[in-house]
Structures are given as C-alpha cells and as structure tokens.
C-alpha positions as YAML, in Angstrom:
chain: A
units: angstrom
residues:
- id: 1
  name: UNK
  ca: [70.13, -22.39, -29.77]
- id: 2
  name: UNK
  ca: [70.35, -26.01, -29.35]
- id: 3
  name: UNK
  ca: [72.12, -28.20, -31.76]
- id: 4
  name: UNK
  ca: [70.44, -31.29, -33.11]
- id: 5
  name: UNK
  ca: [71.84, -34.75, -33.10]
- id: 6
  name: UNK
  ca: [69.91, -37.76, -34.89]
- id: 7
  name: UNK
  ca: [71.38, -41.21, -35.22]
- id: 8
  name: UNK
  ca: [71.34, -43.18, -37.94]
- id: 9
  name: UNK
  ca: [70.05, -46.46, -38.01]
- id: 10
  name: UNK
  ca: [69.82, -48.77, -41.14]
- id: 11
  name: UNK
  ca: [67.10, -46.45, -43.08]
- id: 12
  name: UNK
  ca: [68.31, -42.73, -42.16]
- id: 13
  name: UNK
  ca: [71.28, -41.09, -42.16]
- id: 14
  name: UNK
  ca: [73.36, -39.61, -38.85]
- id: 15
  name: UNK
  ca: [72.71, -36.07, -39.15]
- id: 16
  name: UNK
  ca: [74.69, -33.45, -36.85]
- id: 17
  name: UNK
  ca: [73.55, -29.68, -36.75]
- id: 18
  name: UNK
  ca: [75.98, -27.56, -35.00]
- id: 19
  name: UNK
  ca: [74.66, -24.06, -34.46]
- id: 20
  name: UNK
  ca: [78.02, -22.81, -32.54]
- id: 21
  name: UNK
  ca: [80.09, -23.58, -35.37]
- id: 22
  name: UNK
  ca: [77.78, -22.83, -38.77]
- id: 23
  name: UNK
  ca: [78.24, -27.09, -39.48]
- id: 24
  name: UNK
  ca: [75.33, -29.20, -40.69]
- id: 25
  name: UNK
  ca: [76.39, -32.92, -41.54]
- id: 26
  name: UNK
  ca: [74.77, -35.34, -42.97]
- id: 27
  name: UNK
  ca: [76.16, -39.19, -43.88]
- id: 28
  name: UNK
  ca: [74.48, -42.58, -44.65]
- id: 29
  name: UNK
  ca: [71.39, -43.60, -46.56]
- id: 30
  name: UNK
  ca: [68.32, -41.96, -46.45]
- id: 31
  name: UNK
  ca: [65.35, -43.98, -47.48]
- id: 32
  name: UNK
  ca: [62.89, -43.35, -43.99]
- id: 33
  name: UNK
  ca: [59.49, -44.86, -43.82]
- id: 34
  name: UNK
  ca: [58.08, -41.37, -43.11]
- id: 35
  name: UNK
  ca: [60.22, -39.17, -45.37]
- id: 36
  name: UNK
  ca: [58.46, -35.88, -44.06]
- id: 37
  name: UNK
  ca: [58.08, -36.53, -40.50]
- id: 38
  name: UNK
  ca: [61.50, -38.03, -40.05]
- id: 39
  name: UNK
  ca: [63.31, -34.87, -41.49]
- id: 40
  name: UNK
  ca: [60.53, -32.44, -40.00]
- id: 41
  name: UNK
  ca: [63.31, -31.42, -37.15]
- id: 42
  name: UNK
  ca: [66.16, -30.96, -39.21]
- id: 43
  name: UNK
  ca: [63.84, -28.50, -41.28]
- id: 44
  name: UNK
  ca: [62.52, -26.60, -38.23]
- id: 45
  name: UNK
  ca: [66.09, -26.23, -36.97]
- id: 46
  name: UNK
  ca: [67.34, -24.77, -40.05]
- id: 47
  name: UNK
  ca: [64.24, -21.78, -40.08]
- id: 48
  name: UNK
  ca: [65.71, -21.48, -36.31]
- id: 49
  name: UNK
  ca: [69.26, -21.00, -36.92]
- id: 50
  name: UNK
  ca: [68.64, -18.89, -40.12]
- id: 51
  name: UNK
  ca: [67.51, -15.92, -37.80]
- id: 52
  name: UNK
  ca: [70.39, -15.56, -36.41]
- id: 53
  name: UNK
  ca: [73.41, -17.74, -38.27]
- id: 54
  name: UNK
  ca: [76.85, -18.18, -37.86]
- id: 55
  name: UNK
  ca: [78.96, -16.09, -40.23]
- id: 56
  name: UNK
  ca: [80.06, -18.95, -42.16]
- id: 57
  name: UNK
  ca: [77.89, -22.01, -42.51]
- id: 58
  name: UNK
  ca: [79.56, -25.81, -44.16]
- id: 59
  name: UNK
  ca: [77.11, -28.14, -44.71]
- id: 60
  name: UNK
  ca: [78.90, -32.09, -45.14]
- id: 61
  name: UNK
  ca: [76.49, -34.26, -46.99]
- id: 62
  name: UNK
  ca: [77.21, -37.58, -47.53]
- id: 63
  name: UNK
  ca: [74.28, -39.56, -48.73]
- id: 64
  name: UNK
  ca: [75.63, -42.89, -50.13]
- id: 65
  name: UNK
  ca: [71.51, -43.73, -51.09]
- id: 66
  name: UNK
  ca: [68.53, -41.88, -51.04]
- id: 67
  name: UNK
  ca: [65.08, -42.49, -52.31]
- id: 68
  name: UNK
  ca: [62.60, -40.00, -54.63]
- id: 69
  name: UNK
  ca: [61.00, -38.84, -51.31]
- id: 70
  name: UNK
  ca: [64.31, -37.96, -49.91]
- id: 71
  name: UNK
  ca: [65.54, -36.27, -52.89]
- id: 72
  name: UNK
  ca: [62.19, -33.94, -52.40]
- id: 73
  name: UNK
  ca: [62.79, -33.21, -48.85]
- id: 74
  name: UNK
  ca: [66.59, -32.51, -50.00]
- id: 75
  name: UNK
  ca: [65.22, -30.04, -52.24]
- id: 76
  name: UNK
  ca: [63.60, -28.37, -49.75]
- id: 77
  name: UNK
  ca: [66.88, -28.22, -47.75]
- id: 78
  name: UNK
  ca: [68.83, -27.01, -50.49]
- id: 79
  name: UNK
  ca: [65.75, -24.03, -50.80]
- id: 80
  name: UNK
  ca: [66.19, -23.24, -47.78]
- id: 81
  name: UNK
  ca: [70.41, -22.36, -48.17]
- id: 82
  name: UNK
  ca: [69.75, -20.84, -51.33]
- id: 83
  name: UNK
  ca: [67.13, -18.20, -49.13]
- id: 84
  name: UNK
  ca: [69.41, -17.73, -46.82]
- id: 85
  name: UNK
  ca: [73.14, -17.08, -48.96]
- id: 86
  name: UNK
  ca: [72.56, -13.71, -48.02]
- id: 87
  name: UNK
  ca: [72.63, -13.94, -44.47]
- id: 88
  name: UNK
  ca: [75.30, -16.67, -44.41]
- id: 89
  name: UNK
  ca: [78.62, -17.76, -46.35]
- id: 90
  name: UNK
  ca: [77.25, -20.94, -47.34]
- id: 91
  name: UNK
  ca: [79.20, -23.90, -48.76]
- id: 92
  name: UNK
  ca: [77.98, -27.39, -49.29]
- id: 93
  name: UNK
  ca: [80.54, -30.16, -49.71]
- id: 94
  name: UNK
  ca: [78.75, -32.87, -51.74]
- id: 95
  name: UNK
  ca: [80.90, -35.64, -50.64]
- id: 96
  name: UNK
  ca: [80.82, -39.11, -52.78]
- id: 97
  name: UNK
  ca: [82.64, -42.41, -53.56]
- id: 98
  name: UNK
  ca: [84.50, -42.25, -56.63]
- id: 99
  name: UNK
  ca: [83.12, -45.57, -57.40]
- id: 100
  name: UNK
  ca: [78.77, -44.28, -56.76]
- id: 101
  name: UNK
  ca: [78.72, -42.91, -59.76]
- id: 102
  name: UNK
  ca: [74.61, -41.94, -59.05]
- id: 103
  name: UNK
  ca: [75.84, -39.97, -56.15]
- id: 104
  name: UNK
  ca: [77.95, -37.65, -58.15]
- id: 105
  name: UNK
  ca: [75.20, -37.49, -60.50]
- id: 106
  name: UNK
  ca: [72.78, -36.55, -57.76]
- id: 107
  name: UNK
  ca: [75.37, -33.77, -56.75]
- id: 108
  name: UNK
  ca: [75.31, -32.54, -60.47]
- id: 109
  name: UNK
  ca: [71.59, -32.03, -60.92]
- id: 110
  name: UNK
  ca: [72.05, -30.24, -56.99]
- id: 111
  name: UNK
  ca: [74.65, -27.91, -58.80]
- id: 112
  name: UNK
  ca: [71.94, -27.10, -61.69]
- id: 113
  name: UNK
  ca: [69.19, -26.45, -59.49]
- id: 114
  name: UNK
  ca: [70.87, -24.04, -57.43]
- id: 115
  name: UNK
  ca: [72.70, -21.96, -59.10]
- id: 116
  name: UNK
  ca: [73.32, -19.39, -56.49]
- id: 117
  name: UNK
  ca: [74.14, -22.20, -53.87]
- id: 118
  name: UNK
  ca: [78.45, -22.98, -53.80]
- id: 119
  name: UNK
  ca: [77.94, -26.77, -53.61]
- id: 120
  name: UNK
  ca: [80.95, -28.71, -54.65]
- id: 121
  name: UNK
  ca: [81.86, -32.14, -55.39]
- id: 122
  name: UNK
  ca: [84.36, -34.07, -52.87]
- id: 123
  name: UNK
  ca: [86.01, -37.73, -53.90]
- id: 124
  name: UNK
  ca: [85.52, -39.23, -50.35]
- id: 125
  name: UNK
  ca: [89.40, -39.83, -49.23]
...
C-alpha cells in the first residue's frame, strides 16, 4: 500500500499517512477552500489501509485551527477509527498548545463523541 504525503500550505495542514508503520499525522491549520475534496484522499486511504492494518495504529493530530467544515470531515475521520478499534490498537494523541485553549476544547468534545476511541490530550513540549 502506498503511503500518502500532502503538504501544507497556508490553508491545510501537512498530513503524513504511513501504512508500514500504523502512523497517521496531521499538524497545521485546516480551513481548505474545498473542505471535502481536499481531504477526499486522506479518507480513501484510510478505507484502504483498514483492510489490512498494522497491528498498532498512532494517529498525531495537531490542528492549531480548523473551521466548522473541517471539524465535519474530522468527524468522519474519527468514525472511521472508532469502526475499525477492532481490527487495530488505535490511539490518537490530540496534541495542543497549552496556551489554545479552543484546541483542548476541541479535543474534549472528540473524547465525548467517541467513547470507544483512546484519544488523549498532549501539552505540545
């Protein structure tokens, strides 16, 4: 399976999808023009790697800002884990500036919403 590698630029965030190793990153802002078409890939490679996944998959995100469209497609993302905890160890490191306090928040509603996903809250260092 190929991995997938976007760039960010000043609107979307650099997101790195490592199918070898079970890591999915994620870091920047996330406000795209095209919410759906921008994150269309990362979606598609995610059903991909979910029929046959590494053991033990660590998803990074750090999303510093991210718009209402964003926060729908990362709901989508999130349903997709959650479908998929049995066929993978899944953790999700919600990683956040001390100081963003709406980040953190963002990260606690995340931790509501899935309550069979592990996601936990990292200070950045």
């Amino acid at each position: 399976m190929q991995n997938l590698h976007i760039e960010a630029s000043q609107y979307t965030p650099e997101i790195v999808m490592d199918a070898e190793n079970g890591v999915i990153e994620m870091s920047g802002k996330s406000y795209p023009e095209n919410t759906f078409e921008f994150y269309k890939p990362v979606l598609q490679w995610l059903g991909e790697y979910f029929q046959n996944p590494h053991t033990k998959t660590v998803v990074n995100m750090e999303i510093i800002y991210f718009n209402s469209s964003s926060s729908k497609l990362f709901f989508d993302f999130f349903d997709i884990l959650e479908e998929n905890v049995a066929n993978s160890e899944i953790i999700v490191h919600w990683i956040y500036d001390e100081e963003n306090e709406s980040a953190l928040e963002a990260g606690e509603d995340f931790i509501e919403d899935f309550d069979t996903l592990k996601i936990e809250l990292q200070v950045k260092a």
